[in-house]
C-alpha positions, 0 to 999 in steps of 0.5 A: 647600246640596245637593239632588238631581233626587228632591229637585226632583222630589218637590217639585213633585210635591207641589206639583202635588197640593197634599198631601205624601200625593199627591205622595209617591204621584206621585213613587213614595216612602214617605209616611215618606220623602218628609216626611223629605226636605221637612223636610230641605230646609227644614232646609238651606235654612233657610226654611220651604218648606210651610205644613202644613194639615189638607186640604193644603199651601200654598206659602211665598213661598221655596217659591214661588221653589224651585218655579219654579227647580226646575221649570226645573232640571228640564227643563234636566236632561232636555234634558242627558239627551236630547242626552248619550243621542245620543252612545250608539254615536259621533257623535251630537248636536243642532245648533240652526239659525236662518235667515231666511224666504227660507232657510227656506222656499225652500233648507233644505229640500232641503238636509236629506234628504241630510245627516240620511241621511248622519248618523242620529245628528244631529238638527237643531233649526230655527226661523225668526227675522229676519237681525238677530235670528239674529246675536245668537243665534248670538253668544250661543251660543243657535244653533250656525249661523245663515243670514241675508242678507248686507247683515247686520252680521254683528258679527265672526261667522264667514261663508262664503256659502251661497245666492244668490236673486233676487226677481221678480214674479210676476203672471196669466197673460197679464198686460200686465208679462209682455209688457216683461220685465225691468222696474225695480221702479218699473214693477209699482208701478202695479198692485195687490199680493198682499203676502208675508213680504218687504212690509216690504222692498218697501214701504221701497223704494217709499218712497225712490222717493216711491211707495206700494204698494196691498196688496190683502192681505197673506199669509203665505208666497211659496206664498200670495202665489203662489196668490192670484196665480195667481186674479187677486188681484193681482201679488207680488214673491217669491224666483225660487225660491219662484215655481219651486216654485209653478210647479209648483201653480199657473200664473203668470207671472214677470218679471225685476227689473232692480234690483241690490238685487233678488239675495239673496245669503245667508250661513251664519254661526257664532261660530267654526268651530274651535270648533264641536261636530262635529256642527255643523261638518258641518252648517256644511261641509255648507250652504256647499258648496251655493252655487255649485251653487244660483246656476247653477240658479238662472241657469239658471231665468232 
């Protein structure tokens, strides 16, 4: 059983106009042609894929299942055909990048400009997901490099650090935390909260110390919680270096947490280095050069 990509394709162009007359006109064939190779499919497959009617086609339960393989055979070919196309003239590729909220939002960023200008013939594909959900992904083979939080059962995958952050509250200007800075995360427990992407986190904690926290609303991103802040809403608990790009919006206050648990070391992770596209591996080089130079400017913000 062979088909091609003009096969697949007429098929669902015919599916599509619901007539072999319309969809041989979308797939650009002769009438003649394009019954011919519908008629050959079903030949080698050996189940009847069109019910013939005077107005049109209606779909057989095969053809059904061959609509919904093909369509997915043929944007898994187009995929192969757009990355195949980045190797035209030398180094070329896509690399799949998966990282959690504090890396995307507070690091990557400013990581990209430099490297996607030093390779213009490497593209990279990011999405944000959970630490957790990363490992498998990249395990699987869906990622190629993964950023996640160290405390992160990394499953044998290979490691190197990539960042170093610290959470820290942030409150209104002339709030009464800013004037006993550095406090423990016991103390902003008193006062209500402008809750982030992290609350989940925040909330846990406050739990083992038999605590609960008042949310007065929750938001989105850091850059939210940082806006909402800066009006008198309430206080947040955000990354340093999300509270360092908001400062430049809006004006609050930051105090320093005194808890260990409150540094976010980071790591960038993948299956294997050696065996990595190349691509890939000067992504992978590339965000883990950055971490001692991201913790010092980070210590010197404090």
């Amino acid at each position: 059983m062979r088909f091609d990509e003009v096969d697949l394709d007429l098929f669902r162009h015919v599916c599509d106009a619901g007539s072999i007359t319309r969809g041989a006109v979308r797939a650009n064939l002769a009438l003649t042609a394009a019954s011919t190779r519908i008629r050959n499919m079903e030949a080698r497959l050996g189940v009847v894929l069109l019910e013939r009617k005077r107005h049109g086609i209606v779909l057989t339960p095969a053809g059904r299942v061959l609509l919904a393989r093909g369509r997915a055979l043929l944007a898994e070919t187009d995929r192969l055909r757009e990355e195949l196309s980045l190797f035209q003239g030398g180094l070329a590729g896509q690399v799949r990048l998966f990282a959690n909220t504090n890396a995307y939002t507070s690091f990557l960023p400013d990581l990209f400009s430099g490297f996607l200008l030093q390779h213009p013939q490497i593209d990279i594909r990011i999405a944000e997901r959970t630490s957790e959900a990363i490992i498998g992904l990249v395990a699987d083979g869906t990622a190629d490099v993964g950023v996640v939080a160290a405390e992160t059962d990394l499953g044998g995958l290979d490691a190197r650090p990539f960042a170093t952050d610290r959470y820290v509250v942030i409150t209104p200007v002339g709030h009464s935390l800013t004037e006993c800075a550095p406090v423990d995360f016991s103390r902003v427990l008193d006062f209500p909260f402008v809750a982030g992407p992290s609350h989940g986190l925040f909330t846990a904690k406050a739990q083992r110390l038999g605590r609960q926290i008042k949310t007065r609303i929750k938001m989105r991103d850091d850059a939210q919680v940082c806006q909402l802040v800066s009006e008198g809403v309430g206080i947040g608990i955000v990354s340093l270096s999300n509270a360092r790009r908001a400062a430049g919006s809006w004006s609050i206050g930051q105090v320093a947490l005194t808890d260990p648990w409150t540094e976010r070391r980071m790591f960038a992770c993948v299956r294997a280095k050696d065996s990595l596209s190349r691509p890939a591996k000067l992504l992978f080089e590339h965000l883990t050069k950055v971490d001692a130079v991201v913790a010092q400017a980070l210590s010197d913000a404090q």
